[in-house]
N, C-alpha and C positions, 0 to 999 in steps of 0.2 A: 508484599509490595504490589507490586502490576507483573497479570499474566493477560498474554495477549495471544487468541487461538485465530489462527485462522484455517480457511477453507476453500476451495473451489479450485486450486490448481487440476494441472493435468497436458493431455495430450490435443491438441489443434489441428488442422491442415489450415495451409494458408489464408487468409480471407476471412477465417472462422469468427468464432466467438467466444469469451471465456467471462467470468464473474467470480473476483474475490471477494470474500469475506473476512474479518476481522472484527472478536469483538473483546473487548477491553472486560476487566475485573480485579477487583483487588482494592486497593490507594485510588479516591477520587482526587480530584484537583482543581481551581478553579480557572487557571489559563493553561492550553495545553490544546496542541496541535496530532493531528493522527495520519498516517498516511502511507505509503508504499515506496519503499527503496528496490532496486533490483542488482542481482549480480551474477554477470555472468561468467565462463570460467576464463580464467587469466585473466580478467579487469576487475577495478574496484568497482564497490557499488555504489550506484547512483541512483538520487530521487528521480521518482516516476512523478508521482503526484502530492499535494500533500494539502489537507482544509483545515484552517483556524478554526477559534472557538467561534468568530463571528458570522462563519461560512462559506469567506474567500478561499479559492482556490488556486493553485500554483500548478503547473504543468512542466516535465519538460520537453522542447522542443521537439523532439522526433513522436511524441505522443498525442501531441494535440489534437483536436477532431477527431481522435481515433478513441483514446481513451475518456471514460469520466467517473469521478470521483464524487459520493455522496457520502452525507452523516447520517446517523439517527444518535440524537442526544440523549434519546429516553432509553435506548439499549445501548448506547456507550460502542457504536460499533461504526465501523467506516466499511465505502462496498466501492469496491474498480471494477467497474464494466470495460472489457477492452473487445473493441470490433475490431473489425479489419487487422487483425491478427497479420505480423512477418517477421520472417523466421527469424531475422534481427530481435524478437521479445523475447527468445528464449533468454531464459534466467532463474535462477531463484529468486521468487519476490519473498521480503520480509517488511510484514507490519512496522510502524511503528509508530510512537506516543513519543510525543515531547514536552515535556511540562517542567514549568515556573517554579521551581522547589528553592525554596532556602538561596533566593538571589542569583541563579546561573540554571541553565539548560538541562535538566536530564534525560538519556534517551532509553526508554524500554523498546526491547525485539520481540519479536513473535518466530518460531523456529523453522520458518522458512516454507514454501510450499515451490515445489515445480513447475512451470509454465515451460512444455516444448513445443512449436508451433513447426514445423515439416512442411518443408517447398514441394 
């Protein structure tokens, strides 16, 4: 099917900087979105960011200016640079792929990576 690796979590101080990676393999697709969910502990997860096939991007609110979300088409990979790091980002972030399959939504994970950012 689709495996989705990603990379770059870790440890921050405030202010800092961090760069995920994620790169797709498996099942191509021809519409299908890729992007970064987070979750932190006792709350559900919620989209960080996320770029279509066309290369619109979505944010949300508390990430904006801070964070940014790019593709590369030709490695099948999406990359979150996140500045200005606070200690609100802590979370596990997980990948994900969303693709046009057989008429309805499907969503592949990636197995999570840590993001602790320290006041």
């Amino acid at each position: 099917q689709v495996q989705l690796v990603e990379s770059g979590g870790g440890l921050v101080q405030s202010g800092g900087s961090l760069r995920l990676s994620c790169t797709a393999s498996g099942r191509r697709f021809s519409i299908y979105s890729m992007g970064w969910y987070r979750q932190a502990p006792g709350e559900q997860r919620e989209l960080v960011a996320r770029i279509g096939s066309g290369g619109g991007t979505d944010y949300t609110e508390s990430v904006k200016g801070r964070f940014t979300l790019s593709r590369d088409n030709a490695k099948n990979a999406v990359y979150l640079q996140m500045n200005s790091l606070k200690p609100e980002d802590t979370a596990v972030y997980y990948c994900n792929l969303r693709a046009w399959v057989g008429g309805s939504w499907n969503d592949y994970w990636g197995q999570g990576t840590q993001v602790t950012v320290s006041s």
